[in-house]
C-alpha positions, 0 to 999 in steps of 0.5 A: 520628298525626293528619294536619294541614294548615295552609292560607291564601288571598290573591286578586288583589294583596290581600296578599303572602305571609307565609312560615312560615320556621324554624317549618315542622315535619315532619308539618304540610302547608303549601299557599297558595291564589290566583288570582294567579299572581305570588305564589310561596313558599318555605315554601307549596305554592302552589296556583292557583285560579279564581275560578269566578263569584265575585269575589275577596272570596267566591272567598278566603272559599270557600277559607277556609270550605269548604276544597279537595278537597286538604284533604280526606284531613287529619285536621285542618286550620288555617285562616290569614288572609293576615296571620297570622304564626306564633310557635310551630308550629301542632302546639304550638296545636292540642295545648295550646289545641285539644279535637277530640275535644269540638269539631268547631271551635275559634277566638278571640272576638271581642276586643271585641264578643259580639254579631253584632248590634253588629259589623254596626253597626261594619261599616256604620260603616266600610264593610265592606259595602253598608249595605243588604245587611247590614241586609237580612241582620241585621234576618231574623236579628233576625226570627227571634229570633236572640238579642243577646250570644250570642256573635262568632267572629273568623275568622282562625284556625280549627282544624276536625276533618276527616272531620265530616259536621255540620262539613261541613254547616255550612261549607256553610251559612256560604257560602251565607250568605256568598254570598248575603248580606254577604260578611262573614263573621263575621257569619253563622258563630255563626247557622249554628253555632246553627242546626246545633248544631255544637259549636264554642270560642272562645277568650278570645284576641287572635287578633292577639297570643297567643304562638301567633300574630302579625298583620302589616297587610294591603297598604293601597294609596293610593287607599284612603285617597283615597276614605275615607268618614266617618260621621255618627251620631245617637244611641248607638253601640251602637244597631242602626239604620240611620237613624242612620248615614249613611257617606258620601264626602269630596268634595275642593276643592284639598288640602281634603277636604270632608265636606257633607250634610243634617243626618237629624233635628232633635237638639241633638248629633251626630258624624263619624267621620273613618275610616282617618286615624288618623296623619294630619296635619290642618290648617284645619278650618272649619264652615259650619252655622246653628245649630253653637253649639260643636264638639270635635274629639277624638283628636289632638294637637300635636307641634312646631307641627303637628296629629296625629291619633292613635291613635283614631278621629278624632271630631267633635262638633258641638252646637247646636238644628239641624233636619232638612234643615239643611245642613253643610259642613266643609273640613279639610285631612289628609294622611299624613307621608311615611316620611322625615318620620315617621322624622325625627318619632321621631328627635326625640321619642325624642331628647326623651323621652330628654332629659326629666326622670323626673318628666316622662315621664307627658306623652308618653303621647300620643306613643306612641299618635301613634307607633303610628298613623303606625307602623300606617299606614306599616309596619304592625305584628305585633299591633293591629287588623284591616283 
């Protein structure tokens, strides 16, 4: 019988500990790696690391990527992210879903992209990582005639066959990318894999919601939301170019958060992403630009006299004849509802959805998305989205 460990990594206070609890199972080794010493369990072997040079973002992607000397005498291994939450026992994946005598590795896709080309473009858009290091890192990639479309892993889980010499290799490889490069990591692992020829699947899974695993929201600290940035694009979304991408911070004038720069390039539209405020509350938007002819503001909605963000990206239009240098300076006002007052909102929405007419429950639609960001952002949630 094939020995197993399931391992997981959290550094400084970036998430708790998510317990295995009832679906511990006999023959499976569960061992929590961090460097913060406040953190015990109940259901993990808890072991202390240091950080040995690197920072915290790298020291939890060494352990997820190339493991511990503790790992080494298991036949297999099954890397959990902080967040991950088990609905059935990790032995019930790796016999039903996981082929170790044909892969070396198995994990999910990417749920909405293929290509490491345009998720580097969205880390830029949300500020993953340093914008300069990423497009460093994709335009050698692109240099060396690393194909578009050709495949994205999402790494939060990942079942590895132990005692694999190509494996070890590539693992070795996929850190120093890590460690030299952007420390985001999907970024570089199908290139390593390409160029090792390691023999991996991906699974056409929600790594975030499959009846094998859940997802539960990674600590989220206040002043994270204090310093949001915002995005302005020009030109299409799925273009690679850092010439039209520009995030940027919010500056701050009284309860307003003040979005101001100089317009990249003469065009007649272009947009601004408000990120990490989907669930906010907004009110007393105003535009100062020259040549701003319209503007539309998509993604929220009015419930009981107050403006909402839901549960997409809150995204600005403006549309005029507008020329390079030209400045931009907008004040909206955004802030999160409290728990009482987000717990007062779904007592009175469900006390109105209940109220209406059969015929009329198709015009709350949008209440469910607002419900589920607010929820998102207060209490988290088992399945949804990455941080």
């Amino acid at each position: 019988m094939a020995s197993i460990a399931a391992y997981s990594c959290v550094t400084g206070d970036y998430d708790e500990i998510k317990e295995v609890g009832q679906l511990a199972e006999p023959g499976v080794d569960y061992y929590f790696f961090t460097n913060n010493r406040d953190l015990t369990s109940d259901s993990w072997n808890v072991v202390y690391v240091d950080n040995e040079g690197l920072d915290n973002i790298r020291l939890a992607r060494k352990i997820k990527v190339l493991g511990h000397p503790l790992l080494d005498k298991y036949d297999v291994t099954v890397w959990l992210d902080g967040a991950s939450t088990l609905r059935k026992p990790v032995s019930c994946f790796i016999e039903e879903k996981c082929d170790l005598a044909k892969y070396s590795l198995v994990g999910f896709a990417h749920r909405e992209r293929d290509s490491i080309y345009s998720e580097a473009l969205e880390c830029i858009k949300v500020g993953k990582d340093n914008r300069d290091v990423i497009e460093a890192q994709i335009n050698g990639y692109r240099e060396e005639g690393y194909p578009d479309h050709a495949g994205l892993i999402e790494s939060t889980v990942m079942v590895r066959r132990g005692h694999d010499e190509l494996l070890r290799q590539t693992m070795e490889a996929w850190f120093y990318e890590i460690e030299h490069k952007s420390y985001r990591d999907q970024l570089s692992f199908n290139y390593v894999a390409r160029k090792t020829g390691l023999s991996f699947d991906l699974l056409p899974l929600n790594v975030f919601d499959n009846e094998y695993f859940g997802w539960s929201k990674h600590r989220i600290k206040e002043e994270e939301y204090q310093i949001a940035r915002y995005n302005v694009i020009y030109g299409r979304d799925e273009e690679f170019s850092g010439s039209s991408y520009w995030t940027l911070p919010y500056l701050r004038e009284g309860r307003a958060s003040l979005i101001e720069f100089d317009i990249h390039k003469s065009c007649s539209e272009f947009k601004i992403e408000l990120l990490k405020h989907a669930g906010a509350e907004w009110a007393n938007l105003t535009i100062e630009c020259g040549s701003l002819s319209s503007y539309n503001l998509v993604n929220w909605c009015n419930y009981y006299g107050v403006n909402y963000f839901d549960g997409g990206v809150p995204t600005l239009f403006l549309y005029g004849d507008f020329s390079a240098g030209e400045h931009v300076r907008i004040s909206i006002e955004m802030r999160y509802p409290a728990r009482d007052a987000y717990l007062s909102l779904i007592k009175r929405l469900n006390h109105d959805l209940i109220a209406s007419r059969a015929g009329q429950a198709e015009s709350h639609q949008g209440e469910r998305s607002l419900l589920g960001a607010v929820k998102r952002r207060l209490i988290g949630s088992n399945c949804g989205r990455k941080a």
